[in-house]
Structures are given as C-alpha cells and as structure tokens.
N, C-alpha and C positions, 0 to 999 in steps of 0.2 A: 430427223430423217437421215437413216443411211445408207451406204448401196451396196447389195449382197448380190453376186452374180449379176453385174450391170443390169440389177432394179431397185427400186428403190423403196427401201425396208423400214418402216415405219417403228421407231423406237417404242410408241406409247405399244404395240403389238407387245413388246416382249416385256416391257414394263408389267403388260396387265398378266401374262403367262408365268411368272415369278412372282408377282404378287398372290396372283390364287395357290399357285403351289405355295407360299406361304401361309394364307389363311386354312388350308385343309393341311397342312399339317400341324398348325398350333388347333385346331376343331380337335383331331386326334388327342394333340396331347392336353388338352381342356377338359375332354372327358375325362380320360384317366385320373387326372390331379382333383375332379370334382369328385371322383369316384374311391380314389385312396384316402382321401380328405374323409371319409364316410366308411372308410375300413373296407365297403365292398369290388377296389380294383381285383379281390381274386391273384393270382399269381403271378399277374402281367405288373415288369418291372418298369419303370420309366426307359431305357433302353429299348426294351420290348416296342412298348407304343410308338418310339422314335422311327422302326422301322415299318411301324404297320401303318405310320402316317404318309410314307415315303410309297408305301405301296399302293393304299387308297388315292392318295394324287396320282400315281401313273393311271390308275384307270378311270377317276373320273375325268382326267385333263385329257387324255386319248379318246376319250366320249365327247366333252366340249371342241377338241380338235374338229373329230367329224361332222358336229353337227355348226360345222362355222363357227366357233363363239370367238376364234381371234381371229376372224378377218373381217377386219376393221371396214371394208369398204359394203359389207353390208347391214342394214341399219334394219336392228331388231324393236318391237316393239315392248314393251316391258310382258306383256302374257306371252310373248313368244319366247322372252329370255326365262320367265317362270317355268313353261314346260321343257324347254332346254334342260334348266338346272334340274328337274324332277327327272327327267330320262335317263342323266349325266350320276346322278343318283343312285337310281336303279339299277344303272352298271357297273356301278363299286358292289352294290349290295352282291350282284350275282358272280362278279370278280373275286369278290373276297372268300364269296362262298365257294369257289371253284378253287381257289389258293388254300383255301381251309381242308377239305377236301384230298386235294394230295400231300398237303403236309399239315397232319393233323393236329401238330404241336404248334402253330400257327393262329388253331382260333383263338377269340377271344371272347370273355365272360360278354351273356344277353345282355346286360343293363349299359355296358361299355359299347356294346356294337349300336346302340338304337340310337345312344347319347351322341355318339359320332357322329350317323347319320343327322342327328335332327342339328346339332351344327352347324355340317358342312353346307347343308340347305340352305338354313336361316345365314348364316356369314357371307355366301358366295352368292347370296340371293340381295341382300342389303349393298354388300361391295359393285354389285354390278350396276345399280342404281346410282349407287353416287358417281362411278367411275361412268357411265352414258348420259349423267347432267353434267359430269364433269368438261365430259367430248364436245356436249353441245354451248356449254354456256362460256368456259374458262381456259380451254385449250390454246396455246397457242399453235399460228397456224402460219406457215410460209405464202408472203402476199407473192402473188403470179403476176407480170403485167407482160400483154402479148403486143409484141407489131409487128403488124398487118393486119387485115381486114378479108382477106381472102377465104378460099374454100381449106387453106392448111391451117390457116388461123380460128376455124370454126370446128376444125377436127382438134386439134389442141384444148382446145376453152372449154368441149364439149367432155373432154379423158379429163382433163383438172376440174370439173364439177361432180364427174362422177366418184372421184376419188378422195371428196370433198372431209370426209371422215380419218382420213391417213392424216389432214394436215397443212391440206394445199388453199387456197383460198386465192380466186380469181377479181384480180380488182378490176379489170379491165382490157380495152383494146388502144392503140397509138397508133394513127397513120399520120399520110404525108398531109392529110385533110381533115380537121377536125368536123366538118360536113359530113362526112362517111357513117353509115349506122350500121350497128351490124346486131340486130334484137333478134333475125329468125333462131328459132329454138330456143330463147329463153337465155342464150351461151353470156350477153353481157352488152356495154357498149364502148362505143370508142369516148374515151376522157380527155381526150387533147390531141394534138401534132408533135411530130418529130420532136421540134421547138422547145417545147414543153417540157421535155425528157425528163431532163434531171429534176426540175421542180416537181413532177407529178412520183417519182421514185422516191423523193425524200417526203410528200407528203402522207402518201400513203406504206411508207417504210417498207416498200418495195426488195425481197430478199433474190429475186430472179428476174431477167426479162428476160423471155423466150422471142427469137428471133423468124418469126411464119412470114414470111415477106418472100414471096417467089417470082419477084418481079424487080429485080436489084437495079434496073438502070435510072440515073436518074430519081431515084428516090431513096436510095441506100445510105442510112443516117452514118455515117461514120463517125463524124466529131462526138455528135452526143452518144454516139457507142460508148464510145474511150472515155469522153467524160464521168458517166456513170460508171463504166468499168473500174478505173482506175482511183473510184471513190467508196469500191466496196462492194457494190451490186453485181450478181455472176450474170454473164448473159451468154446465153444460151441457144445454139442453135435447136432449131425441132426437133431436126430427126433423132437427136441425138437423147434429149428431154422426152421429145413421146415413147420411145424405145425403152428409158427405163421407169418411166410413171404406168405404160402398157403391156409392158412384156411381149411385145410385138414391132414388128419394123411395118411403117406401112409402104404402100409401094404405089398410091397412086402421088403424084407428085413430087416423087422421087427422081434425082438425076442419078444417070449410070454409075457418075464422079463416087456416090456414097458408096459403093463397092468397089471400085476399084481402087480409092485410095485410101477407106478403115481397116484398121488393123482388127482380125479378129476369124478372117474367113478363111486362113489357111495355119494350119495345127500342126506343133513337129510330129515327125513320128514316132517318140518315145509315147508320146500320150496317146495316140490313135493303136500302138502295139500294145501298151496297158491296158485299154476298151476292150480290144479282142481277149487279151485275157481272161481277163474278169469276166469279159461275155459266155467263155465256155466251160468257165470252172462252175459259173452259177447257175448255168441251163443244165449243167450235167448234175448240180447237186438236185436240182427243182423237178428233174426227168425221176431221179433214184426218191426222192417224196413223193410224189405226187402219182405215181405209178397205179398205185390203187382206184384213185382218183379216176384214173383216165381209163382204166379197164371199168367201173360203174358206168362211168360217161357214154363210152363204147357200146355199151350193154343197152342204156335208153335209148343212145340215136338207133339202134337198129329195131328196137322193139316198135317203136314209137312209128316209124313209116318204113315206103319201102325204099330201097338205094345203099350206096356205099354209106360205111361208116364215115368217112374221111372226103374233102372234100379239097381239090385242088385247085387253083388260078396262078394263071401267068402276070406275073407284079413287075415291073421293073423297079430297077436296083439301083447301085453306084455304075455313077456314069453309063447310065442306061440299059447295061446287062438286064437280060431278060431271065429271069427264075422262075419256077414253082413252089407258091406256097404251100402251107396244109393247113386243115383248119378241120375239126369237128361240125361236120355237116349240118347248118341248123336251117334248111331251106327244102323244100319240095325239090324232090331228082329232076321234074321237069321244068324247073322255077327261071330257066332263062332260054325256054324253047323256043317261046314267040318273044322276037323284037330282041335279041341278043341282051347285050350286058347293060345294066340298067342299076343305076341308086339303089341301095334301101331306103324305103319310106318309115313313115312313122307309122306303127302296126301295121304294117306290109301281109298281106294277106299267104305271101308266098312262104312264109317261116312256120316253120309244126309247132306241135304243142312243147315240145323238150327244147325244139330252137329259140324261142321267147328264152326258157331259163336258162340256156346255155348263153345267149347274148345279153343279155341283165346281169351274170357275173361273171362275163369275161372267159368261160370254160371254153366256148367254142376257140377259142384262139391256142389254148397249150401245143396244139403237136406245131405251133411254129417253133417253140422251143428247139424240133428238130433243124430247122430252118436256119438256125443259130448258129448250132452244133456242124452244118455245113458251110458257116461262113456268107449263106443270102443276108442276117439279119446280123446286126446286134442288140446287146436288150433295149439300148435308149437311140433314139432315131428317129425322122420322118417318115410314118408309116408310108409302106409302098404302094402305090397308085397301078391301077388296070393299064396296060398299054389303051384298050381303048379311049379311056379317059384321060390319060396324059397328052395321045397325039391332040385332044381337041381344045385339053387345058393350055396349052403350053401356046398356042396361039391366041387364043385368047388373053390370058396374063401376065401381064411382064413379068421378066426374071422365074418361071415357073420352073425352068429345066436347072437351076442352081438347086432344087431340092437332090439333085442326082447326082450333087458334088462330094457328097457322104453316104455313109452306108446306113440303109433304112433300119429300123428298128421294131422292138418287138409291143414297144410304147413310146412316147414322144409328148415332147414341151405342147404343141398342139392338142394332143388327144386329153393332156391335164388340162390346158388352160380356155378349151373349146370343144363346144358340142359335137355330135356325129355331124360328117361333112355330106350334103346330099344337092348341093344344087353348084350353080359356077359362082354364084357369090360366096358362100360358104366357101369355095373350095380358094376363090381368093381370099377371104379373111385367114384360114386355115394354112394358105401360103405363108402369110406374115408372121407368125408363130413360130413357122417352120424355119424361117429364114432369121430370128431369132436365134435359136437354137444352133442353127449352123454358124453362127458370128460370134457368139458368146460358150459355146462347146465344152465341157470339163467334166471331171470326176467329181465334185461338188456339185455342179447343175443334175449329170444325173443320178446320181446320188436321191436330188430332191425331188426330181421328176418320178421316179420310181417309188420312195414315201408318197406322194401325193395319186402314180397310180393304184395303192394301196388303198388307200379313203376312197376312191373313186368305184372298186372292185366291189370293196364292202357295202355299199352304196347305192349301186347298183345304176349311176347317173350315166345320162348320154347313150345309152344304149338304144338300138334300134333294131 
C-alpha cells in the first residue's frame, strides 16, 4: 500500500493494470507467431503485431478502466467479470476497427484478428480468476487494530471493512475496559485493554494502530503508545488514517485544532496562478471544439419546449462573491414558479425530454465553460452552491463556508467521488470531499479528477 495524493493507493491495483497489459500483448503477439508458424501471418511483421498489441491494450484496458475492473474495492462476481471481459472485447473489436479504417495500412489479415481476440478472452478471463482467489485466499493484508470504542471508532472499522479488498484487515478494538462491546453493525470487537497493547499487536502482527479515542482524559495510553511505537507498529491518529483510506475528511467529531494547525489548507500562489492558466487555455481550446456541439444542443433545447436557450442562477463563489452561472436549460421555464429554489430529485418531473439527455452527459453544463473564461470558475473546484442553499447549509454544518476558501469549479473531487447532492446529508457528506480537496489541492489531483470526470461523462453516472 501506498499514498498517491494523500490516499492510499493499493499496489496489487497496478500490479493487476500491467499484468493485463502484459497478457494482451503477448495474446497479440501469440497469434501472430501461431499464425507465421503456418506461413498464414500475411505481411504483418513481428514489429507490426508489437504495435497493434500496444494498441488493442489501450482500448480494451480503457473499457476495463470504465467498467471498474481495477477498483479493487468493488467485489465482482465471476459472471459479472465474464461479461466485463466480453464488453472490454467488443471495444477493441470496434476500436481496431475504427483505427483500421483511418489508417488503412493498419489492418490486419481475418485469421490474425479473431485469433487475438479469442486469446485475449480466454487469458484475461482465466488471469482474473486466479488473481480474485488470489485476493481472497493468499493476499497479504495490513492487520488494523483501533482504540476506542466510540462513535469515531465505529466510523473507522466501518471505511477499513469496506475496503477490505485493497488490503486492510480489521483485527479489532482496545479500550480502557476490556468489558466494552462494540458488535452493532457487524464492525468487530474489543480484544483487550490498554494493558494488553503490546501483547495483542505482536499477536496478531499488528502493522497500524489507529488511534479513535475522543475522550483523552484520564484514559489516554501513552506508555503503551511509545511502547509499540518505538517497536515498529505506526500508530496512527483517525483523522488523519480516515482521510487517506476515504478520500474525505469527516467533520463530525472533528476539533477546529485539525484546521488550523494541518498543513495543506493554504497554497502559494505560484500554483493557484498556474490553475488559472491552464483553466483558460483549456476552456478556450474546449469552446473552439466543441462549438458545433453546442450550436446542435442550442437547436434541441429550443425545439423541445418553450423558453430561453440558456439558463442562468446566482452561485456563490470564492469568499462568497456572488456570480451568474450559465447552463443549457434542461428544466421547464416555469420549473421554480411555485415554492422557489428547490433540489433536483431523482426523475424530477420538472426536466423536458432533451433535459434528461443533456443531464445524463453532462452537456447541460458546457457554456459554464464561459463562466471560466470570466474567472467565476475554474475547471477543478467545489462546485458552487445557490445562495439560498448555502445561507441554510452553512448553519447547519460545521466548517461549510471553508468551501468558499477557493475558487469553485467546473468539476470537483466530490462530484467524482459522490453522487448528485440533494438532501442536507448529502450535502454534509459532499462537504467532506470538498474539504478534501481544498487540503490536499494540486496539479496531479486535478489532473485525476478530470480523468475520472471523463468515465463519469461517458457513463452517464450520478446524474439527475
């Protein structure tokens, strides 16, 4: 395990991402060699195949990308990884064909194209087998041991079970009372006291102890801290553990102290003048492509009902400034006549028939592009929030108005790592993402945030 933009990056993930890119490229070059072996490779030289093996990986692995196959924390059933690999397939088939197509000298002889396929099937169909009995029987897995007993300590036990396929494996709980039970939700139990420490970390070869104890007087182990500490075992405060096992900062049981004294929440401004850069060179390249795009789009919303094309709200911004955004109108003109500003629901009766497909991929959102290009937005940021709903959020939520500490965006760590936000719990959970992103902030972050709003786009996930 190890940590790529303070989270924490599961080696056997890229293990299996280069392994398959190895197996489909020795499939390619299998065929060929069975197929020269027989005199019928046709004119494709070993060189050749070399590169068309390089090519069929980018697109079936860009197909396993989307449909999850390396993320590791969700646990596929073997018919579910079979029609995986069949789809993942099927999109080399039609990739190749689309590469053949404009570069004609590109294809390759029928008996070499089917043989590749029926390879890459059967190998990446068999490797996946052994590598998910591998996961579940032989893996080695970093033992977890938590103290405390509490509601931070059942939030912890609860993120390291579900992540249980990265690596992590939960031994238990340690308080000041080995009397203490802590069974609701299934999360584990307490295995001993304070007391105990070191004995129970060398038993069970303990690699972490996460430290959930939010009640430090008077039962705060220090010596057995140091003990174990100083014997090898890393221990580990929560917030700091939950933040890169969940990609999120939580905020209930948090002291003010974690922000004002982690580094991470204030950025120089060489990097913040670099964001804007890049923000307007890419919105202006995305305006001069997409152009076409957005005069069709224009075309439907006005065919489709009646009203403006374009469709404006007042967002707040960095440190609170109030803007207009723009959006491709996907709602009935009189969709917020009665009862003012209000959620999207799920199938919301107020969106037309082009506004479903403009919100499923993401089109209704382009002329924020403009929004950019004026400095309200950058591409990557905590999407901006209604004044109405912020004056109501922000009393409600701790730390709500540090979203306002940075400038919103045009996608953000939240909208990848979290569904549409429509209620005040969501919009708490959605905080914590957010406030992620503001602590851990970089050219690498979004960088990956923007690949991943890619799959998301294509996909058509979270929309509402």
């Amino acid at each position: 395990m190890i940590t790529l933009e303070n989270r924490f990056f599961p080696i056997r993930s890229a293990v299996c991402f280069f392994v398959e890119g190895g197996i489909i490229l020795l499939s390619v070059l299998a065929s060929f060699l069975v197929l020269n072996t027989s005199g019928d490779a046709g004119a494709v030289t070993f060189e050749d195949a070399l590169v068309r093996g390089v090519v069929v990986a980018f697109f079936c692995q860009s197909c396993m990308y989307l449909l999850d196959l390396y993320d590791l924390k969700f646990s596929k059933s073997l018919g579910e990884i079979f029609f995986s690999l069949i789809f993942a397939v099927g999109f080399v088939c039609i990739g190749i064909g689309m590469v053949s197509y404009v570069f004609p000298g590109f294809g390759v002889e029928g008996r070499m194209y089917y043989l590749t396929i029926l390879f890459v099937a059967i190998f990446l169909f068999v490797w996946r087998m052994v590598f998910d009995y591998y996961l579940s029987r032989f893996a080695p897995n970093q033992n977890i041991l938590i103290a405390g007993t509490g509601d931070v300590a059942r939030l912890v036990a609860r993120e390291v079970k579900e992540r249980g396929r990265l690596g992590f494996r939960l031994v238990g709980f340690v308080s000041a009372s080995s009397k203490k039970d802590i069974q609701d939700g299934g999360t584990g139990d307490v295995i001993g006291d304070y007391s105990r420490l070191r004995e129970l970390v060398e038993k069970h070869k303990v690699r972490k102890l996460v430290v959930a104890i939010t009640e430090r007087r008077g039962e705060y182990p220090i010596k057995e801290m140091l003990d174990i500490r100083v014997s090898g075992c890393k221990v580990l405060e929560w917030p700091g553990f939950f933040e890169k096992l969940a990609g999120r900062i939580p905020i209930d049981n948090l002291a003010p102290s974690f922000f004002i004294f982690n580094e991470g929440f204030r950025k120089p401004d060489i990097v913040l003048f670099a964001r804007r850069v890049i923000s307007t060179i890419v919105a202006i390249l995305m305006l001069l492509v997409l152009f076409p795009i957005l005069l069709i789009v224009a075309c439907l919303v006005k065919l489709d009902s009646h009203g403006p094309v374009f469709y404006t709200q007042t967002r707040v911004g960095q440190k609170g400034r109030l803007f207009r955004i723009y959006k491709f109108r996907s709602m009935r003109e009189d969709a917020e006549t009665n009862g003012g500003a209000k959620w999207a629901a799920q199938d919301d009766p107020r969106i037309t028939r082009v506004g479903k497909i403009l919100r499923l991929t993401r089109l209704d959102e382009l002329p924020q592009l403009l929004n950019v290009l004026r400095g309200d937005l950058d591409l990557v940021g905590p999407r901006p929030e209604r004044p109405e709903f912020v004056e109501k959020l922000q009393t409600m939520i701790p730390y709500y108005t540090l979203r306002h500490t940075v400038k919103p965006g045009l996608t953000g760590w939240a909208q990848v790592m979290f569904t549409y936000c429509g209620t005040i719990e969501e919009s708490k959970e959605k905080l914590q993402y957010d406030l992620f992103y503001i602590k851990n902030m970089s050219i690498k972050l979004d960088l990956l945030i923007l690949f991943k709003t890619l799959k998301i786009v294509i996909l058509g996930r979270g929309a509402r």
